[in-house]
N, C-alpha and C positions, 0 to 999 in steps of 0.2 A: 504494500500500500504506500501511496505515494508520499504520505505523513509521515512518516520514518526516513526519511531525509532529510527534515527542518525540523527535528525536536525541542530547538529551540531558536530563537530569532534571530535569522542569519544578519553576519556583521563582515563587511567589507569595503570595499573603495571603488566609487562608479566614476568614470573621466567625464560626465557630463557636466560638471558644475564648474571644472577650470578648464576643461579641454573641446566645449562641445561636438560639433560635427568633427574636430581634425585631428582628435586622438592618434598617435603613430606608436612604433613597436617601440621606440626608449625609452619616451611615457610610460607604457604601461608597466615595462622591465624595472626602470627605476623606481617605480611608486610598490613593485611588487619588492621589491630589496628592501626600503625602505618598510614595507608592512613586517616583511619577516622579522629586519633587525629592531623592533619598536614597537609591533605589535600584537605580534600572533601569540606571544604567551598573556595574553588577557581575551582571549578567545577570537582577536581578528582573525580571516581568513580568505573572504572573497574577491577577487581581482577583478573587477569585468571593465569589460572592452565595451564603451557605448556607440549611439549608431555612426552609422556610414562608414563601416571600416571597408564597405568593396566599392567607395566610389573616391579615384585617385587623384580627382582635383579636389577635395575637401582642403579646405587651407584655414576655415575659420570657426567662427563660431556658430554658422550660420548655413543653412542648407543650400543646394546649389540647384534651382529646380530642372528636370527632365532631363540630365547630364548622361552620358553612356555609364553603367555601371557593370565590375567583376563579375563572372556571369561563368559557371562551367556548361558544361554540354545537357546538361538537364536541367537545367532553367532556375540553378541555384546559386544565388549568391556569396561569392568567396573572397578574401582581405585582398585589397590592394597590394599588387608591389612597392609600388610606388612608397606607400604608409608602412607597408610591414614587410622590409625584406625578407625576410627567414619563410615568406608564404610562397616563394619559388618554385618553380617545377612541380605544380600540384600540391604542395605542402598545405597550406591553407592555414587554420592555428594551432597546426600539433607544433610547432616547433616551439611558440609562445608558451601553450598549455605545459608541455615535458618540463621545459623550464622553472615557471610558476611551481609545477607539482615537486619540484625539486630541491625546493625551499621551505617546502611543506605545507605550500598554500593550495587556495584552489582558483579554478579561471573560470569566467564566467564573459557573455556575450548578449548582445541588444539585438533584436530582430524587429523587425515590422511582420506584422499582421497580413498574410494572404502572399501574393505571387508576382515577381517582378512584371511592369510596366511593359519594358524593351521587352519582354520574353512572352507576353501576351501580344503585341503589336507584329514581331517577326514570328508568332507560330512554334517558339523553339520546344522541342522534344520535352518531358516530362518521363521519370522514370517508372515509365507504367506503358506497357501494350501499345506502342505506338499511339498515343495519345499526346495533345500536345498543350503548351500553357493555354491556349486560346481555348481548349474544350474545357476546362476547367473555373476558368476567371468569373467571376462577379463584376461587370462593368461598372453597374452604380456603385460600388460597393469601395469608395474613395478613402482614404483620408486626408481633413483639409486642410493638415498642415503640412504636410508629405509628399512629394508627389511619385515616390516608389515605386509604389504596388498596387495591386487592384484585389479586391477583397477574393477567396475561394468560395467557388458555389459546392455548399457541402454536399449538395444531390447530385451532381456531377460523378460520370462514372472517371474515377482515378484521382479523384481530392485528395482522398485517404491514401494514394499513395504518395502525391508531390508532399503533404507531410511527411508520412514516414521515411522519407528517402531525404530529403533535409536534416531532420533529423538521425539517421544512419550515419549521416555525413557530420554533424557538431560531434556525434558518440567517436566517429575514428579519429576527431580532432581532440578529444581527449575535453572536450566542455561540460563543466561543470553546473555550470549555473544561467539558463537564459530567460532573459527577461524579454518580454513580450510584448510589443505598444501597438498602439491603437486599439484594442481589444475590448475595453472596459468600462468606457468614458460616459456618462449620461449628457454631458452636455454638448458634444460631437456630433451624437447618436439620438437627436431628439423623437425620431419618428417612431423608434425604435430602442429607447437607450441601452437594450441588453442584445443588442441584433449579433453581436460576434456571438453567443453566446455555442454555438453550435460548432464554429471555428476552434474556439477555445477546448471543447470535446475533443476537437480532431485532435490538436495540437496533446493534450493528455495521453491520449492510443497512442499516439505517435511516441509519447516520450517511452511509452510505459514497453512497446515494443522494440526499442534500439538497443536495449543493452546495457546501458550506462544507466546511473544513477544521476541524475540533472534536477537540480531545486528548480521549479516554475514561480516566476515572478510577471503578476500582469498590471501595465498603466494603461495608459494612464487614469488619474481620478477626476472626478468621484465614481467608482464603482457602490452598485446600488447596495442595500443596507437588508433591502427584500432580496437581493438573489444571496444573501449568506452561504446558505447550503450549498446551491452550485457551485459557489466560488472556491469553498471549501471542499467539496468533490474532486475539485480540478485540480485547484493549484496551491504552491506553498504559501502566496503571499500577494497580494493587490492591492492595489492603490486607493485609500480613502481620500484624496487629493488630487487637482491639477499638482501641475509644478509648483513646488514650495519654494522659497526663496526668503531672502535674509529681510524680512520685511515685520516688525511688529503686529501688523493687521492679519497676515498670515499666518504667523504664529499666534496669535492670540482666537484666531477662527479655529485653529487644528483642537482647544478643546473641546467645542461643541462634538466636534466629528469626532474624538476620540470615547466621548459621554455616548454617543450615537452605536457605535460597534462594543462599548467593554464586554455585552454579553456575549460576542459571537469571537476572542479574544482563545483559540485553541491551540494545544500541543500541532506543531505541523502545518497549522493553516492561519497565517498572519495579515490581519487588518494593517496595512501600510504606511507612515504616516508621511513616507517618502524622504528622500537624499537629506543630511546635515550642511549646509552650505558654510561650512569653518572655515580657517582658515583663509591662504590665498585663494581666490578663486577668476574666470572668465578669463585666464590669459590669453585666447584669442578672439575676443571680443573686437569689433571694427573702433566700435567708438573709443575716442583716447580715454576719455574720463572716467570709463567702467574697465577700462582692459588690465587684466593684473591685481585687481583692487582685493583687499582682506574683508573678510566679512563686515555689514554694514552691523550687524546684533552688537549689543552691546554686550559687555562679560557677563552682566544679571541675565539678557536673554540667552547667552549662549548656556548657562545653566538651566535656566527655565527650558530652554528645549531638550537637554539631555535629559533632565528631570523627568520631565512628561513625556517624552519616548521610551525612557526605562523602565516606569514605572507599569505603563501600557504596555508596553513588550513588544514593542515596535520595533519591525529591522532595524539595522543601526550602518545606514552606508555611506560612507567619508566621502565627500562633494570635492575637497577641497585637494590641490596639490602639495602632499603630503610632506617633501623635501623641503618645503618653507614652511613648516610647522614650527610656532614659536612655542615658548615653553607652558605657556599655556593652556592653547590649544592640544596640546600633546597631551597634557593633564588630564582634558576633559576625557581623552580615548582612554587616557590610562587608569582611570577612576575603576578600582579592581570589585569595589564594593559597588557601586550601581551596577555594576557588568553582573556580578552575583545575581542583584534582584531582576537582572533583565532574563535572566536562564533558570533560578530555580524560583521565583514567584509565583502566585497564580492570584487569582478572584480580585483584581483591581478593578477599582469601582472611584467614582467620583461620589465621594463622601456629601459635601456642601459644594455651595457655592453661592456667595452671599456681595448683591454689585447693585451699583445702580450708576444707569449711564454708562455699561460697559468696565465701571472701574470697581474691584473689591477684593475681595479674595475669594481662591476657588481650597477645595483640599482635598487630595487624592486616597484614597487607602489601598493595600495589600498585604497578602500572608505571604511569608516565607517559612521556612523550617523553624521551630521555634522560634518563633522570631513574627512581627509583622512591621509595613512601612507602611510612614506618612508622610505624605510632599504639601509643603502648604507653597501655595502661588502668588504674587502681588502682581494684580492688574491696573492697580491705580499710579497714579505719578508721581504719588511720595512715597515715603519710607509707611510701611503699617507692620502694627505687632500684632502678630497672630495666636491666638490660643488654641487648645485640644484638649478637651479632658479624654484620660486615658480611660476611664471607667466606662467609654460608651464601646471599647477598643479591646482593651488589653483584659487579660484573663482573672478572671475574679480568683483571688488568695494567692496569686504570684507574689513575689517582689521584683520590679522590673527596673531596668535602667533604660537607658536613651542614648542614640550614640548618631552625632551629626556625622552625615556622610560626603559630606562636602567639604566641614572643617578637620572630618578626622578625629574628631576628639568627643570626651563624652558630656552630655551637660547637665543641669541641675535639673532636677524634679521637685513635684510639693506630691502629697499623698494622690492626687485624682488628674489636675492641669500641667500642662508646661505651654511656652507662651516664646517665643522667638518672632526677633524684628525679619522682615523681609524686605531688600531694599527695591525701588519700582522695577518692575515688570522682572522681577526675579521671582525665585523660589529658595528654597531652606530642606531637604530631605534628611528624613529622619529614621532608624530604626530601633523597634522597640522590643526589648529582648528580655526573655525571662530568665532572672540570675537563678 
């Protein structure tokens, strides 16, 4: 079953947040060195390679529309030379992957939804019975911010095979982890906001037939909150979010959406809250003023969001270009104790939440192993001191202590409350443990 390869909430580094469309093979080698010497013993591990690696004029951050794309003889798309020498003479990303897996990590890859463009337009072969992309394609069936692919008609005779035969081909490439777009989106997909959903089946068979073991990851968001089950059927992980980004309003919207899914919150099958945008990020961005720039969040947000990703059990995947990681930022990945509660937690639930005008505080709960956590939130623009009495929480006839996990240290209790400042749009996590 396909849940027993995300048992817990995969953590890794996507090139989309510093690299967009023109991620190349140093990138990803150096950022995968980089994870191994710094990260991987606090449970990082995923590498993935985001889109356009098979189109060779990719230069920026930004897609290049109807351009010729890598293309083998069955109508599937394979890396650029140009971007990824080592993909030579047929290689494609086993050289990368070998690599990666050689460091102890794992590799992981961005797809688009349905069937190259060019390979629908020229008719080219699909590996199936002489059948060809054109018998298969969905013409309406777009994405509109893409211009790639053309959706599969899954009633088409040989769909199920140009899946499985893609997929065949990441399993010899030695991929670990791919992430799937356009597939998910309600606001994309108005007529129909769950219409891949069928697509999404195939792509499952398909995984589940090649041989390898591959975490399924699907965007973009909002993924609907009523297809739970399907989603959870399918795949390890989907997007409750468009793209996220270093923005307050963004981050302050991810709690309603995370209040929204904490029941649907399982072993294997991960509500998404999407990329952490740290760090350096957009290094090829056109404009001068955003290109290269470090996260806009401030230090309280950049907590508030690992706070509220961890506590939620939110994948955890590095946006930012990892080698300009300053010591802070590094901190946040290396926070051994919220990594704990993001892998052996469970039943988080949004406790309170007490505002007006958008600004107050919110407060998080969960259990851990003897043990439970409290995150409190500051949504307003001053400093507020937050309270908790323990007696609504913690186990009647214990004696408990309290152990800040952000300062490290432990703090004072009275018999029932304890009470910590939170400075604006930060958080304070806590856990509460029975001596």
């Amino acid at each position: 079953m396909h849940r027993r390869l995300a048992p817990t909430p995969p953590m890794g580094w996507n090139s989309w947040d510093c690299y967009g469309a023109a991620v190349n093979e140093e990138q990803l080698i150096a950022n995968a060195v980089y994870m191994a010497e710094n990260l991987k013993d606090y449970g990082w591990e995923y590498i993935v390679c985001d889109i356009q690696w098979y189109e060779p004029t990719a230069d920026c951050y930004y897609y290049h529309n109807f351009v010729p794309l890598c293309m083998d003889e069955y109508s599937r798309l394979i890396p650029s030379v140009e971007r990824f020498p080592s993909s030579a003479g047929g290689m494609g990303f086993k050289p990368i992957a070998d690599y990666i897996h050689s460091l102890g990590l794992k590799f992981g890859i961005h797809i688009m939804r349905g069937i190259p463009r060019q390979a629908v337009h020229s008719a080219s072969p699909i590996k199936s019975n002489g059948k060809t992309a054109r018998d298969i394609a969905l013409q309406f069936s777009v994405c509109p911010w893409n211009t790639d692919m053309y959706g599969v008609n899954y009633k088409a005779d040989g769909a199920q095979d140009y899946y499985d035969s893609i997929f065949e081909l990441y399993a010899s490439w030695g991929v670990d982890f791919v992430k799937c777009d356009d597939i998910s989106n309600t606001e994309f997909l108005k007529d129909d906001p769950y219409s891949a959903r069928k697509e999404i089946e195939m792509i499952r068979k398909a995984i589940d037939k090649c041989g390898r073991d591959i975490v399924l990851s699907l965007s973009p968001g909002p993924a609907p909150v009523w297809e739970h089950e399907h989603l959870a059927a399918n795949a390890n992980m989907w997007r409750m979010t468009g793209d996220f980004w270093d923005s307050w309003d963004k981050l302050y919207a991810m709690f309603e959406r995370c209040h929204a899914w904490e029941s649907y919150v399982q072993q294997g099958a991960w509500p998404d809250c999407d990329m952490l945008p740290l760090g350096r990020i957009q290094l090829t961005e056109k404009l001068i003023e955003y290109r290269g720039r470090y996260t806009r969040f401030t230090r309280d947000e950049q907590i508030t969001m690992m706070t509220l990703w961890g506590i939620f059990r939110s994948p955890l995947m590095m946006g930012g270009e990892m080698r300009d990681n300053d010591e802070f930022t590094l901190s946040l990945l290396q926070n051994a104790e919220l990594i704990d509660m993001l892998k052996n937690s469970c039943g988080a639930r949004q406790f309170s939440r007490i505002e007006t005008d958008g600004k107050g505080e919110i407060i998080w709960v969960s259990k851990g192993e003897n043990c439970k956590y409290v995150a409190f939130f500051n949504t307003d623009d001053e400093v507020r001191e937050i309270e908790f009495d323990v007696t609504d929480f913690a186990m009647d006839g214990y004696d408990y202590g309290i152990w800040d996990m952000w300062l490290h240290k432990e703090i004072d209790v009275t018999p029932d409350k304890f009470y910590a400042n939170v400075n604006s749009h930060g958080a304070r996590l806590f856990k509460i443990y029975m001596k």
